[in-house]
C-alpha positions as CSV (number, residue, x, y, z in Angstrom):
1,X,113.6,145.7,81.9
2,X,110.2,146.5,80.7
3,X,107.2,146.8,83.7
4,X,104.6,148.7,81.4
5,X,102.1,146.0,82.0
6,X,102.4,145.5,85.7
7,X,102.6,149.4,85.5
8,X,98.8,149.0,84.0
9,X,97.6,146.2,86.0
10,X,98.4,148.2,88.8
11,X,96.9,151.2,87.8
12,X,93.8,149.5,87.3
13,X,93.9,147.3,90.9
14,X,94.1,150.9,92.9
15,X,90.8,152.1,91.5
16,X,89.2,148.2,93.3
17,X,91.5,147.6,96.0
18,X,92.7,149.0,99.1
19,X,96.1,149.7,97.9
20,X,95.9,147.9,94.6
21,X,96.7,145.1,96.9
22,X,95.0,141.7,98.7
23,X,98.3,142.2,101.1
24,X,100.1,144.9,102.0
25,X,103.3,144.1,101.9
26,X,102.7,143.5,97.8
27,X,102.1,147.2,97.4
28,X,106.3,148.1,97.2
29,X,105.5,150.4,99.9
30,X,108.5,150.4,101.6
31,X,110.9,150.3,98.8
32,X,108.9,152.7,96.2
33,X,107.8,151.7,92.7
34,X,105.3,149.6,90.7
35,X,105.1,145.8,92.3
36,X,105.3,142.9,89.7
37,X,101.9,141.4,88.8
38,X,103.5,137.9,88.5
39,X,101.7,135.5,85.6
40,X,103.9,131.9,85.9
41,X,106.6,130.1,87.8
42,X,108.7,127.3,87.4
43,X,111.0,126.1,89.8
44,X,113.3,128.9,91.3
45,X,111.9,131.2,88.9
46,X,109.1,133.4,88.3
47,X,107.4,135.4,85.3
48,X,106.3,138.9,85.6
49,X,103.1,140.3,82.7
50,X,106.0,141.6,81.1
51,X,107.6,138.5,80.3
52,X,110.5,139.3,82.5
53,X,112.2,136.8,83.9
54,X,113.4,136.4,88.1
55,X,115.2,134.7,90.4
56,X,112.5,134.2,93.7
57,X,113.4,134.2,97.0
58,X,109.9,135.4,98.1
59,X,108.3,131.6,97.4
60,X,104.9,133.1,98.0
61,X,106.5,134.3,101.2
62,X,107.2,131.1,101.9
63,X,105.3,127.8,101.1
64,X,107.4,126.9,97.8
65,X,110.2,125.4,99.5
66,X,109.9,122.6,96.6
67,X,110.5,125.2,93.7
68,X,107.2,126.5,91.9
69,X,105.1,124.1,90.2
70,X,106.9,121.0,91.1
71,X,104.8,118.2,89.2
72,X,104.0,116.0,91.7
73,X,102.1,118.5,93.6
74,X,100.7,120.1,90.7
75,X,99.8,116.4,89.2
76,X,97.9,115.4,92.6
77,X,96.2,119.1,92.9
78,X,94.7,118.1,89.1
79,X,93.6,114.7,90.1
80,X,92.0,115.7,93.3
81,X,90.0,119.3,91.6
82,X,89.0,116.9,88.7
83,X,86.6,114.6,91.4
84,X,85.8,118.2,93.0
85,X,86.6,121.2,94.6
86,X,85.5,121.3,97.7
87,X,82.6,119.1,99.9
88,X,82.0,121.3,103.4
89,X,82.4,117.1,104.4
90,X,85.0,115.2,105.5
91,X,87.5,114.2,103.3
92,X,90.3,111.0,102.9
93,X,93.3,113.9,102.7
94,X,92.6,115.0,105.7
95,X,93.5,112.2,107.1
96,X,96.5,111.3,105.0
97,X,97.6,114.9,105.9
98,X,97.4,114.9,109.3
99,X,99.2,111.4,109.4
100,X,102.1,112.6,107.4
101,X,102.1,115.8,109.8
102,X,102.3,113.6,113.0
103,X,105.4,111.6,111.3
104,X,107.8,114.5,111.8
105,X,105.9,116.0,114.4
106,X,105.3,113.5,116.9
107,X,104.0,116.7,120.1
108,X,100.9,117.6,117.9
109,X,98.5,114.4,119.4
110,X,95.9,115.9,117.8
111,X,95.5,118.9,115.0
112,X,92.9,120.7,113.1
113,X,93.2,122.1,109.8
114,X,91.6,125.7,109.5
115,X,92.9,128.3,106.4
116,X,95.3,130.7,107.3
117,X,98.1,131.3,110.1
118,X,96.2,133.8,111.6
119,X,93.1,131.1,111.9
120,X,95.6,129.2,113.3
121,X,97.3,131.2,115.8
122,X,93.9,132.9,116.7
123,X,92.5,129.6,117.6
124,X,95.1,128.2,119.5
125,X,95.0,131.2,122.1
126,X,91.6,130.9,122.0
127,X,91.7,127.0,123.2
128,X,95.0,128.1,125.5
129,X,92.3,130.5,127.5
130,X,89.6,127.8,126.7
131,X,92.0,125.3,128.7
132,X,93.4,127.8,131.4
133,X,90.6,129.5,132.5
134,X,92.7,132.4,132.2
135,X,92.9,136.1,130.3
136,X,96.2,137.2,129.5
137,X,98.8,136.0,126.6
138,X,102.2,137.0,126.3
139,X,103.9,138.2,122.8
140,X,107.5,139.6,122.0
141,X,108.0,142.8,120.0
142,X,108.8,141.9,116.9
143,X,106.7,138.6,116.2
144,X,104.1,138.6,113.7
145,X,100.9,136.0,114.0
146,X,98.7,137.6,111.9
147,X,96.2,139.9,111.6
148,X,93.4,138.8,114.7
149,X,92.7,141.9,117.1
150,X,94.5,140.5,119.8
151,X,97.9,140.2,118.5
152,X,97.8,143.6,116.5
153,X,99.5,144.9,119.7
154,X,103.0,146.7,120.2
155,X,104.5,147.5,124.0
156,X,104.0,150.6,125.3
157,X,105.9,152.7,127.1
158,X,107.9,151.0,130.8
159,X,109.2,147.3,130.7
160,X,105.7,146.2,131.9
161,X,103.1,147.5,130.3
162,X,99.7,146.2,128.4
163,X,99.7,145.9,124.9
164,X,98.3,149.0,122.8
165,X,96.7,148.5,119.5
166,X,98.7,149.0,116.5
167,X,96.4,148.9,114.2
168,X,93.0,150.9,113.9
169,X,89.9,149.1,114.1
170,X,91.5,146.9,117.7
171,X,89.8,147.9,121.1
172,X,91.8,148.9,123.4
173,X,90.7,147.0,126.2
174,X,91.1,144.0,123.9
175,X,94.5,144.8,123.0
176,X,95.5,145.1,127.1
177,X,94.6,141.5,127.7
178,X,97.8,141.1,125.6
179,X,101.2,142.0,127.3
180,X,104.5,142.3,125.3
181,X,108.0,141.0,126.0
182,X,111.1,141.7,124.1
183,X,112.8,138.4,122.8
184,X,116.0,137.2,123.3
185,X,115.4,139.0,126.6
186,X,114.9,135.7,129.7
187,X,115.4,138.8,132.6
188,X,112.9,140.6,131.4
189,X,110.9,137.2,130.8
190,X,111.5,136.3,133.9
191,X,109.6,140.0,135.1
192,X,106.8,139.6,133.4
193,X,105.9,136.0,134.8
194,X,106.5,136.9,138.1
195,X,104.1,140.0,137.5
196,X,101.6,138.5,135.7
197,X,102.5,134.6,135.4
198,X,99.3,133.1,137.3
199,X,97.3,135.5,134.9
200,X,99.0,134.1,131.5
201,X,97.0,131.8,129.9
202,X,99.9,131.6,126.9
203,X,102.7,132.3,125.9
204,X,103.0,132.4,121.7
205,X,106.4,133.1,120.1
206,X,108.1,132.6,116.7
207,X,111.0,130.0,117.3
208,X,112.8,131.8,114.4
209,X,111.6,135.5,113.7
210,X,110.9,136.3,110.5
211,X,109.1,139.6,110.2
212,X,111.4,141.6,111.7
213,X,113.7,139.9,109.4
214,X,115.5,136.8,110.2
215,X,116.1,137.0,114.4
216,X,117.6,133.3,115.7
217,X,116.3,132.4,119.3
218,X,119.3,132.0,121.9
219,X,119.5,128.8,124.0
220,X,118.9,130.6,127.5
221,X,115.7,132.4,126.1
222,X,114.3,129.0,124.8
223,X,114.7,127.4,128.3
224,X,113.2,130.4,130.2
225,X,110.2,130.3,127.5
226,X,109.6,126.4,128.6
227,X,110.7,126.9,132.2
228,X,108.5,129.4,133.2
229,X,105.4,128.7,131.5
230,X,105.7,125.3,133.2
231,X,106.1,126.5,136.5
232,X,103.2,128.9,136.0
233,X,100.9,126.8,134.1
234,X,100.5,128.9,131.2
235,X,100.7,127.1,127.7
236,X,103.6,127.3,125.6
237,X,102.5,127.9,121.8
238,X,105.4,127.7,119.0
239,X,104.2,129.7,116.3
240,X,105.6,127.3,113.2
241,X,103.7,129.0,110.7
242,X,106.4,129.9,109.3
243,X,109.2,128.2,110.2
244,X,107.3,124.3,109.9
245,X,109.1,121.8,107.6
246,X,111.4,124.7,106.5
247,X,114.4,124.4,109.1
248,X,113.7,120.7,109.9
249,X,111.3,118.0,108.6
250,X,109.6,118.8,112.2
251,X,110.7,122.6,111.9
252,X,112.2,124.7,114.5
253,X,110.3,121.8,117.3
254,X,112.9,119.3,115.7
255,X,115.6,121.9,114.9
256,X,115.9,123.0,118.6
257,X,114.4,120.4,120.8
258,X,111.5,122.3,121.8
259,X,108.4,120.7,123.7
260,X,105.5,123.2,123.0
261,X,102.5,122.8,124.4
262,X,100.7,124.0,120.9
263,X,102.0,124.4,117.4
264,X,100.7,126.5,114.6
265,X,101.5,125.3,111.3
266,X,100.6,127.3,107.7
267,X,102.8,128.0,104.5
268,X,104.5,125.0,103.5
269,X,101.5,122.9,105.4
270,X,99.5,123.8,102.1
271,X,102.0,123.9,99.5
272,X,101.5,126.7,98.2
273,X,97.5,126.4,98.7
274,X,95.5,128.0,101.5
275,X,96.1,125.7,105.0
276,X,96.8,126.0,108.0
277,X,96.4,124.1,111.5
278,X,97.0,123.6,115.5
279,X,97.4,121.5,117.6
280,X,99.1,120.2,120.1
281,X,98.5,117.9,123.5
282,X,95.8,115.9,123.4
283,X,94.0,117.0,126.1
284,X,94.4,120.5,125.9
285,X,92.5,119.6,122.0
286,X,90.2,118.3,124.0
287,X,88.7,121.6,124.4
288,X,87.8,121.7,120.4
289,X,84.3,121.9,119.2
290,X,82.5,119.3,118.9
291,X,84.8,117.6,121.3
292,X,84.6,120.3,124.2
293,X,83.5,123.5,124.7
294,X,86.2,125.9,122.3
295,X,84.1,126.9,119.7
296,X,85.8,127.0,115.7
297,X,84.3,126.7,112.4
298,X,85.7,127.0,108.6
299,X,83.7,125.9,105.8
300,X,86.7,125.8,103.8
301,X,88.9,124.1,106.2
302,X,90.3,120.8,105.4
303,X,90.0,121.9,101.3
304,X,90.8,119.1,98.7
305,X,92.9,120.8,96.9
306,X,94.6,122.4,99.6
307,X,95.1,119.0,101.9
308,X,95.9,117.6,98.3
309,X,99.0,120.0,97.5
310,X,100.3,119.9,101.4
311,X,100.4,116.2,101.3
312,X,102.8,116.0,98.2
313,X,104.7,118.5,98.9
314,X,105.2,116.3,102.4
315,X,106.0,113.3,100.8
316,X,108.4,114.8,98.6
317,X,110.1,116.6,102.3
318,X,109.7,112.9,103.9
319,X,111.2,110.5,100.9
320,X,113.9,113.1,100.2
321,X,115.1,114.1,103.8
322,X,118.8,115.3,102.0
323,X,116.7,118.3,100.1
324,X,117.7,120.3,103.9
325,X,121.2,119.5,103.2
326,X,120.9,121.0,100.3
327,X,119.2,123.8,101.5
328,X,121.6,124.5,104.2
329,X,124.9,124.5,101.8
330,X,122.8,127.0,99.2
331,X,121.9,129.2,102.1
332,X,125.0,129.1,103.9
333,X,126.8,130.0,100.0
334,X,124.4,132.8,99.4
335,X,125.1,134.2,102.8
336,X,128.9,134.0,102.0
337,X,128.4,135.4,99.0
338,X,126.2,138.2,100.1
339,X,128.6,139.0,103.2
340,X,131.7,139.1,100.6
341,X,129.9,141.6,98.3
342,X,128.8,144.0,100.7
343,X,132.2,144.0,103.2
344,X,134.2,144.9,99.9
345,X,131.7,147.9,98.8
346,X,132.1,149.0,102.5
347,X,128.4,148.5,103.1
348,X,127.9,148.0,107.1
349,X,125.4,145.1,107.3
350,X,124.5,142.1,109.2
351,X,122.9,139.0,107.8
352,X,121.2,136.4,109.7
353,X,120.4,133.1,108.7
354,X,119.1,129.8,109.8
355,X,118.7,127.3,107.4
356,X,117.0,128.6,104.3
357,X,116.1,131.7,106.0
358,X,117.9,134.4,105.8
359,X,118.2,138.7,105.7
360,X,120.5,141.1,105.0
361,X,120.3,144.0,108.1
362,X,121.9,147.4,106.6
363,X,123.1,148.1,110.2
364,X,126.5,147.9,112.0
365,X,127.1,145.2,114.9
366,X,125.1,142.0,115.5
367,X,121.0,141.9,115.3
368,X,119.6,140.0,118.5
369,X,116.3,141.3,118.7
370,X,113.8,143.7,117.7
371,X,115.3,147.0,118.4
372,X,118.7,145.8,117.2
373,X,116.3,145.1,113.7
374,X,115.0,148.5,113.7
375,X,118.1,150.3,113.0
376,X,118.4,148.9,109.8
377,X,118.9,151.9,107.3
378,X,116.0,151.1,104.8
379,X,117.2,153.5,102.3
380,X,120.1,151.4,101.8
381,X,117.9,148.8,101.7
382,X,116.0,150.2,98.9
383,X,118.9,150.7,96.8
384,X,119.7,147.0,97.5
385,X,116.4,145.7,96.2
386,X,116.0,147.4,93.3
387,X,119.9,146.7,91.9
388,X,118.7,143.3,92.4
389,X,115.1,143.7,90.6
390,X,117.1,145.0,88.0
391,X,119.0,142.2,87.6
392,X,116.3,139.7,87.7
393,X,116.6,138.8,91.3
394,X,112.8,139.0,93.2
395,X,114.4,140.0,97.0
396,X,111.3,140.5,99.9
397,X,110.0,144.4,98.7
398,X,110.7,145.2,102.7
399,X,113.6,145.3,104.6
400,X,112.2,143.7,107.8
401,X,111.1,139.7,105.5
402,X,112.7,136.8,105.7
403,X,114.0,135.8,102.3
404,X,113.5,132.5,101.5
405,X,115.6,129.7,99.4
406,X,114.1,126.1,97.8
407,X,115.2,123.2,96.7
408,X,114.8,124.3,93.2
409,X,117.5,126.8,93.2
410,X,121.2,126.3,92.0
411,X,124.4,127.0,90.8
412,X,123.3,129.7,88.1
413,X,120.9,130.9,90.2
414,X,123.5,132.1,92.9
415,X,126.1,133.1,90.4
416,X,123.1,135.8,89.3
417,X,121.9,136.6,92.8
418,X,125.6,137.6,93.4
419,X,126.5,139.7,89.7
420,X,122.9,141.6,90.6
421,X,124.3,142.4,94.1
422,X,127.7,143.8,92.4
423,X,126.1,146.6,90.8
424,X,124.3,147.6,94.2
């Protein structure tokens, strides 16, 4: 497998960006080498500059549950750029859009469409504290929502502390307005509410975590989660970012009967374009600009092309409900598959999937939560990766991502997934 061109390309993006990379999970940090500078896709597979060719379960971490390029998205993206890129106006996808979310997601009353998850996520608390009068949010360790100040926050030390910054650059005063919880965890849940509950102004959680790796929610925690912030009056906010039209046409709301009070949407919202939105109640949207007093802007929010690609790739979800059927048996034979590989090489791992989610932990016993996550040996991991890179299998280049399977993948596609795992 020749890389020399990616080896270039990379060379080249150190000297202009931080990294070489626009994310930094791209970089390969965690599992060493050059990263792919990928040119095309089609389907379940992707091209690197090299002209190699890969099985993808990255999907653009996500969005391409469709395959890459499917034509009907691509075909309506074309007719939409060709009348113009981009008004800072209204536009008649918007509307279409937000119609086709509401179909399969009948708890957001209202929504609006901003650019990224972490827009998303960053704007619900905002219109949670907006609507509460109050402070404080609650996150668990282990849950990404992006990048904004506030939820760049890990626990510190004791069972109820304030959240301190883990990144540089986030005040720490800012980072205390945030407390942290451990998941999976309704005791400890039930701690921190009856510490802090009348302070909360929200609770935000990923139904499904995914960058910890794949971590499923247990029934008791998801009742405490709606229990308590009911009985305190905080908000509940479901962050679907990733998990939305993935594990259900209405996501892990639909998947597990949850009644959120706010939903962040992203990834597969945009099809593979830059969108993303919240909502929720109507009137705790109330609170949005120009409606009430929560201020939020994006001149590219509500993009053509973007509302253009998210509404086919809804359609497509909507007219073809059995494509999660499908999903479900590819996933569930992949894990198999996986599971049978590993046991007979003697490999202690763990894999956790739901739906067309899915990781492979490199640690003995069950993983429940974060710390149970964390004792993944990443060397192993490593080792894992690159035996599949080698045999033209694109895995997540970190051991705490949730891989990610579409429609577009099939039979030979798992028969080469499982030789490239062989040779591990």
């Amino acid at each position: 497998m020749r890389t020399n061109e990616s080896e270039i390309l990379f060379a080249k993006a150190r000297r202009l960006l931080p990294g070489g990379v626009s994310s930094p999970v791209r970089a390969f940090g965690s599992v060493g080498g050059s990263p792919l500078f990928l040119v095309r896709s089609s389907g379940s597979r992707v091209w690197d500059a090299d002209g190699n060719e890969y099985v993808d379960y990255v999907g653009s971490w996500g969005p391409m549950i469709l395959g890459h390029a499917r034509p009907e998205v691509v075909e309506l993206v074309q007719e939409t750029a060709a009348n113009g890129l981009g008004f800072g106006a209204p536009h008649p996808l918007e509307v279409e859009l937000a119609e086709a979310v509401r179909r399969v997601y009948p708890a957001l009353e209202k929504l609006r469409f901003v650019s990224s998850g972490t827009e998303a996520t960053m704007s619900a608390l905002r219109v949670a504290r907006g609507y509460t009068g109050r402070d404080y949010i609650l996150k668990f360790k282990g849950n990404y929502h992006g990048h904004a100040d506030g939820l760049l926050v890990e626990a510190g030390s004791g069972a109820l502390t304030f959240g301190q910054p883990s990144s540089a650059g986030v005040p720490k005063g800012y980072a205390e307005l945030t407390l942290v919880g451990r998941y999976n965890d309704p005791e400890h849940l039930a701690q921190v509410f009856g510490e802090y509950g009348e302070r909360l102004a929200a609770v935000i959680f990923e139904p499904v975590v995914g960058n910890a790796g794949v971590i499923p929610p247990t029934t008791e925690f998801l009742k405490a989660l709606r229990e308590l912030t009911r009985e305190y009056g905080a908000l509940l906010i479901a962050d679907e970012v990733m998990t939305g039209f993935r594990l259900a046409p209405g996501g892990a709301t639909e998947r597990f009967s949850l009644e959120p009070d706010l939903i962040t949407l992203g990834k597969i919202l945009g099809g593979g374009l830059p969108a993303a939105a919240y909502g929720g109640r109507a009137e705790v949207m109330a609170q949005v600009a120009p409606e009430g007093p929560v201020y939020q802007a994006g001149t590219l929010s509500g993009n053509p092309l973007a509302m253009a690609a998210g509404l086919a790739t809804l359609r497509i979800l909507q007219a073809e409900p059995e494509i999660y059927e499908r999903l479900e048996d590819y996933g569930a034979r992949l894990q198999s598959g996986l599971d049978e590989v590993l046991s007979a090489a003697g490999v202690p791992h763990a894999i956790n999937r739901v739906g067309s989610m899915l990781t492979v932990f490199f640690t003995e016993g069950p993983v429940r939560g974060f710390d149970d996550a964390a004792t993944t040996n990443t060397e192993t991991f490593k080792r894992f990766f690159h035996a599949l890179l080698q045999g033209g299998v694109y895995w997540p280049p970190s051991a705490f991502e949730a891989a990610f399977i579409s429609a577009a993948h099939g039979e030979e596609d798992l028969e080469k997934t499982i030789a490239a795992a062989r040779t591990f």
